[in-house]
C-alpha positions in Angstrom: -6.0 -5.3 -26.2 -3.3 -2.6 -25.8 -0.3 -2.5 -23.5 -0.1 0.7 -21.7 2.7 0.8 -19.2 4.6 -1.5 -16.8 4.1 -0.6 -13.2 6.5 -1.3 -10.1 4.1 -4.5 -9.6 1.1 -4.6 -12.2 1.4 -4.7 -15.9 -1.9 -2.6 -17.3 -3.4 -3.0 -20.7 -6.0 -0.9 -22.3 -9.7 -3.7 -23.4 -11.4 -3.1 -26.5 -14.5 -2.0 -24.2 -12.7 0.6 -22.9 -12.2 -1.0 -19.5 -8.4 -2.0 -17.9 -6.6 -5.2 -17.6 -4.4 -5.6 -14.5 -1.8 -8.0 -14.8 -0.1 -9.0 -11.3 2.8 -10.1 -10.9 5.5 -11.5 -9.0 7.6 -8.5 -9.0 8.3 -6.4 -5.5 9.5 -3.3 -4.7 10.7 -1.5 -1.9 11.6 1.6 -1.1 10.5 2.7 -4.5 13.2 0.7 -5.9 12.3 -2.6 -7.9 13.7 -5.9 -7.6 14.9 -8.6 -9.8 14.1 -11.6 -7.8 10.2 -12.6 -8.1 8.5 -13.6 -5.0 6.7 -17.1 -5.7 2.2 -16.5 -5.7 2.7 -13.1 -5.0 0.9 -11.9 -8.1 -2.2 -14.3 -7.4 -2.1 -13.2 -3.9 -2.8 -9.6 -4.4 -5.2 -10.1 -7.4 -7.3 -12.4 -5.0 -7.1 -9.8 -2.0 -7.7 -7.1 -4.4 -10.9 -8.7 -5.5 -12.1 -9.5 -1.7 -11.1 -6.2 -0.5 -13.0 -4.3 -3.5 -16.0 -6.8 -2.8 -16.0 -6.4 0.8 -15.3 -3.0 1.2 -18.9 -0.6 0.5 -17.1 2.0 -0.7 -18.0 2.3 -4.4 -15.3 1.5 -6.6 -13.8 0.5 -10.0 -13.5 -3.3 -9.9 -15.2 -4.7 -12.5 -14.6 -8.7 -12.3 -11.7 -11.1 -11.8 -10.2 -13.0 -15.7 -7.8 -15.6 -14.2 -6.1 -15.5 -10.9 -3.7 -13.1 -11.8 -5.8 -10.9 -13.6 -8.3 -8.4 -13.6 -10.6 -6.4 -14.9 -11.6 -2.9 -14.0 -13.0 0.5 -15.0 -10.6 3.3 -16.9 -10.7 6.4 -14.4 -8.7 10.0 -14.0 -6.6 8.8 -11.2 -6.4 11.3 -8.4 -3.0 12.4 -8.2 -2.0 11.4 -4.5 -1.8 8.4 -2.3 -4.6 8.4 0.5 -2.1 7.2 4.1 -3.6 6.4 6.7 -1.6 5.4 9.8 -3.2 3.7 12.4 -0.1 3.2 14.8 3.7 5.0 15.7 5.7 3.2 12.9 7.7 3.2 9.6 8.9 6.1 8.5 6.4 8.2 10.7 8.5 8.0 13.4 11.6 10.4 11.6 9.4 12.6 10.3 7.6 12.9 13.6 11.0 13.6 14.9 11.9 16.0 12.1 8.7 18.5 13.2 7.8 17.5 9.2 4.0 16.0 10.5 1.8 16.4 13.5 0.0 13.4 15.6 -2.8 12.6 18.1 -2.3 14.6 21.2 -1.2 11.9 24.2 0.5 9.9 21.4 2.7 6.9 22.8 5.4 7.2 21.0 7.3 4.1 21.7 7.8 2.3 17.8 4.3 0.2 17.2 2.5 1.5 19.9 -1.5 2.4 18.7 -1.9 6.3 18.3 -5.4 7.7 19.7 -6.9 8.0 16.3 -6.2 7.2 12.7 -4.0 9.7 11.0 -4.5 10.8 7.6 -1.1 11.3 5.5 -1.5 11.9 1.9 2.0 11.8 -0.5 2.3 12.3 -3.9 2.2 10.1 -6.6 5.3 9.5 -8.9 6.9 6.3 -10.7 10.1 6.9 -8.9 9.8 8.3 -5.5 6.8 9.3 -3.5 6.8 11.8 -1.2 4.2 13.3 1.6 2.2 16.4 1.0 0.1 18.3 3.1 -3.4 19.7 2.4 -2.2 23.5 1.5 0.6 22.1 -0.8 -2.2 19.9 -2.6 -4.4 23.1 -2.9 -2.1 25.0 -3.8 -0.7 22.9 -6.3 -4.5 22.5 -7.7 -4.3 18.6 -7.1 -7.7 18.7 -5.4 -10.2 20.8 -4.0 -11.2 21.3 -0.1 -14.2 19.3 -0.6 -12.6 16.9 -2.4 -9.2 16.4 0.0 -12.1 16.5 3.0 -13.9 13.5 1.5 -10.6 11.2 0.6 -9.4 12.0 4.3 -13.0 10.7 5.8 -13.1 8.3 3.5 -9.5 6.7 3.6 -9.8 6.6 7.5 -13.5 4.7 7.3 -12.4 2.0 5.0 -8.8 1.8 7.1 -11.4 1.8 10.5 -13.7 -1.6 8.6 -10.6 -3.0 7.4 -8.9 -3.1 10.5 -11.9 -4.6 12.3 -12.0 -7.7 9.4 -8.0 -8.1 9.9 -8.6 -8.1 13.9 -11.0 -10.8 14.0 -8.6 -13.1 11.7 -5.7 -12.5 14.1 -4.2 -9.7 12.8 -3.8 -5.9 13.3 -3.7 -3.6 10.3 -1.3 -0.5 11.3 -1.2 1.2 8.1 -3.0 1.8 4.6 -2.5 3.5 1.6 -5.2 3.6 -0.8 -6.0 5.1 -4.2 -8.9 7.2 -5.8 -10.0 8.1 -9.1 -12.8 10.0 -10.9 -15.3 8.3 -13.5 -18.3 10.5 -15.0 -17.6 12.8 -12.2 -18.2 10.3 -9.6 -14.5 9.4 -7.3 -14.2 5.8 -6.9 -11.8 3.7 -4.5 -9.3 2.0 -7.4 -6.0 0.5 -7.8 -5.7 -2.4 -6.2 -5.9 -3.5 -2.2 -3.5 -6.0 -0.4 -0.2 -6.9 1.4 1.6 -3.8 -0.8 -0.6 -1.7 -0.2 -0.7 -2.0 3.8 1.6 -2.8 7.2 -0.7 -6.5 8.6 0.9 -7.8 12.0 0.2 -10.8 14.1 -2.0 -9.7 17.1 -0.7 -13.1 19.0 2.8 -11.4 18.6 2.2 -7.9 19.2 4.7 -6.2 21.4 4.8 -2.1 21.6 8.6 -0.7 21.1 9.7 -3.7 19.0 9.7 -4.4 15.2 6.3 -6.1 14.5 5.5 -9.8 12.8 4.9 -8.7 9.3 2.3 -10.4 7.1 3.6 -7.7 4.2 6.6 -6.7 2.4 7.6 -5.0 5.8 9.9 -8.4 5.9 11.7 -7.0 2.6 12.1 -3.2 3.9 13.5 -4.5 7.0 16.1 -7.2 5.8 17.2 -4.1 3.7 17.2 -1.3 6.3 19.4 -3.6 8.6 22.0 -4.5 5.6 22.3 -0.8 4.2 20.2 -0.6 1.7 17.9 1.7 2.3 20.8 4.6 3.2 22.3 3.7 0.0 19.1 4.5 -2.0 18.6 7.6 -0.2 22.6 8.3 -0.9 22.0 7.7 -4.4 19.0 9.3 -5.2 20.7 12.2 -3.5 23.7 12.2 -5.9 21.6 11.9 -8.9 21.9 8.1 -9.2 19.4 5.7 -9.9 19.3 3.0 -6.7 20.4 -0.7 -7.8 18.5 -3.6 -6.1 20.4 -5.9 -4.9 19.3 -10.1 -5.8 17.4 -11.2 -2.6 18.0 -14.4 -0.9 15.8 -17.1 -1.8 14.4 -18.1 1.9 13.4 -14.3 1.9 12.2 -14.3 -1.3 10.2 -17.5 -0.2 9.0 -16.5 3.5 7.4 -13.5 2.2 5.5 -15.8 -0.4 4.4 -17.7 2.4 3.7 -14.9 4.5 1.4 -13.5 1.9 -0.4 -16.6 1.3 -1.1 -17.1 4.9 -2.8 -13.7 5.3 -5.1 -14.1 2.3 -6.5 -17.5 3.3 -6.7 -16.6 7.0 -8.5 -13.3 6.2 -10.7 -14.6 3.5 -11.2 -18.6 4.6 -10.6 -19.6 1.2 -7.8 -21.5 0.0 -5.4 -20.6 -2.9 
């Protein structure tokens, strides 16, 4: 077995088969920053959703099994080189950029914060290590990151595995706003890959569901928003801005351990199976 790299969450190692190890674990990161404090489960929560999300989901992809309940195993692919959005409600940092004139939404959008827009929006960004950032479909022709065809198929694809998500999550009790998946290619085939869970997506209580208010979060929404409110996220931005790479501040440890639970919670509810 051979270490490749150390992601923002998953540690990845190259099999003797040729297949990929994905090691997950308790890290989190926010804002494209990464921080020191763990958060307690969270690696075994995402392998497990991973694995139910890749097994419920039709969409063929590149999960091959599960080693331990942190780990797994799946196929080596050419990852395609952006992030597949898709926002299913008027939140995060769609609202500023929506503000900005930088994206364009539903006609008859309500666009009080939360509120469900009148069909899923596909919002692709690029992939980077450091900062992702969102890109339209000319920039990712031009920049020969895709083809037509093959940005036409991720956008109809992204939104009908967001669209059968979001009907599982419902009928557990939650409402899935957002979703950022990943794709890569494998003997010419593209396959859903990465991995699938809580960092991946925005999950909110339905029971608590208010339009124009900041939502319930069953994801690391908690962590984004106990740093917006304290500075943080300004002072990233500020720093990336002059050049600086952001420091990550220690986090608290009933936020460190609320988000544990909140994870846990979601994966058993969801999945009716106990960790």
């Amino acid at each position: 077995m051979k270490f490749l790299r150390s992601g923002k969450v998953k540690d990845i190692y190259e099999l003797d088969d040729g297949n990929l190890l994905f090691h997950f674990s308790d890290r989190v990161s926010a804002f494209d920053v990464k921080f020191p404090t763990p958060i307690p489960r969270k690696g075994e929560v995402l392998c497990k959703f991973a694995e139910f999300w890749f097994k419920k989901i039709q969409t063929p992809n590149h999960y091959v099994r599960t080693e331990t309940k942190d780990k797994m195993v799946v196929k080596k692919m050419e990852m395609v080189p952006i992030e597949c959005v898709v926002r299913g409600y008027f939140y995060g940092s769609l609202i500023q950029r929506w503000k900005d004139g930088q994206i364009i939404i539903p006609k008859n959008t309500d666009t009080r914060i939360a509120a469900k827009m009148p069909e899923p929006v596909f919002d692709p960004a690029t992939k980077s290590e450091t900062h992702d950032l969102p890109i339209t479909k000319n920039v990712a022709l031009d920049r020969g990151l895709v083809s037509s065809k093959e940005y036409d198929w991720l956008e109809e694809t992204s939104i009908d595995i967001y669209k059968n998500m979001s009907k599982i999550a419902e009928k557990s009790g939650f409402i899935l706003a957002d979703l950022k998946l990943e794709f890569g290619k494998s003997y010419n085939e593209i396959l859903l890959g990465d991995s699938i869970g809580p960092d991946e997506y925005r999950m909110w209580s339905k029971d608590a569901y208010q339009v124009g208010k900041t939502q319930e979060s069953f994801d690391k929404q908690l962590l984004r928003d106990w740093l917006a409110t304290r500075g943080y996220q300004k002072k990233f931005e500020d720093d990336r801005n002059a050049g600086k790479e952001p420091t990550a501040p220690e986090l608290p440890p009933e936020l460190s351990q609320e988000m544990s639970s909140r994870y846990i919670t979601a994966y058993e509810r969801i999945t009716s199976h106990s960790l």
